[in-house]
N, C-alpha and C positions, 0 to 999 in steps of 0.2 A: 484675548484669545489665547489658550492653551495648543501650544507645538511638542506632538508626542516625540518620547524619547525617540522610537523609532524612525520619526521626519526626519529627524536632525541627523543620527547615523546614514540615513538613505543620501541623506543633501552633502554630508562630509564623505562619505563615499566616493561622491558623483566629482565631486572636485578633487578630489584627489587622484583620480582614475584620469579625469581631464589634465590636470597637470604634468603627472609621468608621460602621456603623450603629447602635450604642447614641450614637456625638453626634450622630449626623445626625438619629435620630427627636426628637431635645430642641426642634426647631423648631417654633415654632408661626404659622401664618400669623396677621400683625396684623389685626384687623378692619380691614373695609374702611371707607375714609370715603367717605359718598355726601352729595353735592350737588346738589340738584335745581334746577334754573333757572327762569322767569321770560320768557317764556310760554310756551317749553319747552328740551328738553334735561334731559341729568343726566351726572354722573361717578360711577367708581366708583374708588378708589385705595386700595394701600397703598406706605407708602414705601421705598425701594430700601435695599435689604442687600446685602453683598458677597455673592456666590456666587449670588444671583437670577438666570436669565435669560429666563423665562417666567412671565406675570399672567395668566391668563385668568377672565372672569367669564362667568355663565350667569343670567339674569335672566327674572319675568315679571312683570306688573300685573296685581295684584290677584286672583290663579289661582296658588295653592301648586303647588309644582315638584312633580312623582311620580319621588323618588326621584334618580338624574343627569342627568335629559333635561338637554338645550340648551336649552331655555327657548324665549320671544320673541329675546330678545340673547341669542348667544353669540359668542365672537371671545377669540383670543390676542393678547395685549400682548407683543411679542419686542425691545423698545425703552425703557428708561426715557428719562423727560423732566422735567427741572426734578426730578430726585430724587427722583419718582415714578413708580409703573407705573399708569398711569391709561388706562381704558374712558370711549368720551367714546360719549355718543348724543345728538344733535342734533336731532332731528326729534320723539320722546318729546315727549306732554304731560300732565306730570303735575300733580297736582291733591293741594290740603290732602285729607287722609285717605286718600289710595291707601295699597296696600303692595306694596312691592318684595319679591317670593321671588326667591335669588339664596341660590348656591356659586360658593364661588371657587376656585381651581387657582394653585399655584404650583411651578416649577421653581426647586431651590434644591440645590446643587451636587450637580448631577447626579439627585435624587430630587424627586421628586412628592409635593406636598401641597394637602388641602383644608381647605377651611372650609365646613360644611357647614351647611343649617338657615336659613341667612338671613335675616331679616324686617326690613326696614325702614319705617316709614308716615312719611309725608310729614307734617310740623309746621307747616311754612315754608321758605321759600325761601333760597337763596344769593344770589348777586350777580344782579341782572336782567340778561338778555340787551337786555331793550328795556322800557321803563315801560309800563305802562298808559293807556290814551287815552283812557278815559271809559269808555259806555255801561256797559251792566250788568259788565262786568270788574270784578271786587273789589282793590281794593288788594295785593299778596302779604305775607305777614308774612316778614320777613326773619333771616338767619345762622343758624347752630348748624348741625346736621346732623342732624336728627332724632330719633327712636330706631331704634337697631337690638336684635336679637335672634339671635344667633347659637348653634350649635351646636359640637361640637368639632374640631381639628383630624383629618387622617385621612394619613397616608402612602402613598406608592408609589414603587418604584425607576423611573426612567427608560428602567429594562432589565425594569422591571417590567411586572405582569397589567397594570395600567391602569385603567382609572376603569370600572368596573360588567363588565370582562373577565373568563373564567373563571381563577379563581384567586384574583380580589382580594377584599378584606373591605368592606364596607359597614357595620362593625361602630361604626365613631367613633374606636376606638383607633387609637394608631399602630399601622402595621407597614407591611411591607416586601415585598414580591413580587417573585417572579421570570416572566420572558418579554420580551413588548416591548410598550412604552407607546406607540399611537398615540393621540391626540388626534384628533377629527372635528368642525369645527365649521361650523354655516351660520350663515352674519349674516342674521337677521328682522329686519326697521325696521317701529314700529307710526310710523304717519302720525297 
């Protein structure tokens, strides 16, 4: 039995297309490191990998996320800095025992990934923005980064449904969609 040129391109295609996404789903976005500051502010990072070009985080205080909202904070990081993709909020004041609900989004060559489930509660503080003066101000308890509490990674192609799109899963596994990925984000600042 004769196998036209053209099967065999279609069929070397078809695996090769399957492949780039069986390594590409192997990613798993690193938990974020959050640093809460001192008497206020916070960061939220993971650190830069080849083939990253997009961080983005969606946060709230102390009010679990329903599902992908944007949160209080949302915003895209399209810039590493000092080998980091880092979400800075400056005005935030957070406080021993809050918790941070928070997904994060990363673009990592060419496909879309999450970290979904978030919880972080505030322990202690990072480095002070500014010390304490006196009156009733408590001392902050200083370093580490908390705990966090994180859910599993989730994929999307960049040419994919997109995060909560018809088509896409919300299931936790990986996987892979097709269409187009827009991203929508409004920056909320709590004062």
């Amino acid at each position: 039995m004769l196998v036209s040129s053209t099967a065999i391109i279609v069929a070397l295609s078809y695996l090769t297309v399957a492949a780039v996404n069986a390594t590409s789903l192997g990613y798993e976005v690193p938990r974020a490191k959050i640093e809460v500051f001192f008497p206020k502010g916070f960061e939220v990072s993971i650190p830069h990998e080849e083939g990253i070009t997009l961080f983005a985080f969606h946060g709230k205080l102390n009010e679990e996320m329903e599902g992908l909202e944007a949160g209080t904070w949302s915003r895209d990081i399209v810039r590493v800095k000092n080998g980091r993709w880092t979400f800075r909020e400056r005005n935030a004041k957070l406080r021993i025992g809050d918790t941070l609900y928070y997904w994060t989004y990363v673009i990592k060559d060419g496909l879309g990934y999450r970290e979904d489930n978030g919880v972080f509660v505030v322990h202690e503080y990072g480095h002070a923005n500014a010390q304490p003066t006196g009156g009733d101000i408590e001392e902050p308890k200083r370093k580490g980064n908390g705990s966090g509490n994180t859910g599993g990674s989730f994929a999307t192609s960049i040419s994919g449904g997109g995060v909560g799109a018809p088509g896409s899963s919300n299931s936790g596994s990986n996987t892979v969609n097709s269409g187009v990925t827009l991203i929508d984000t409004v920056v909320n600042s709590v004062a």
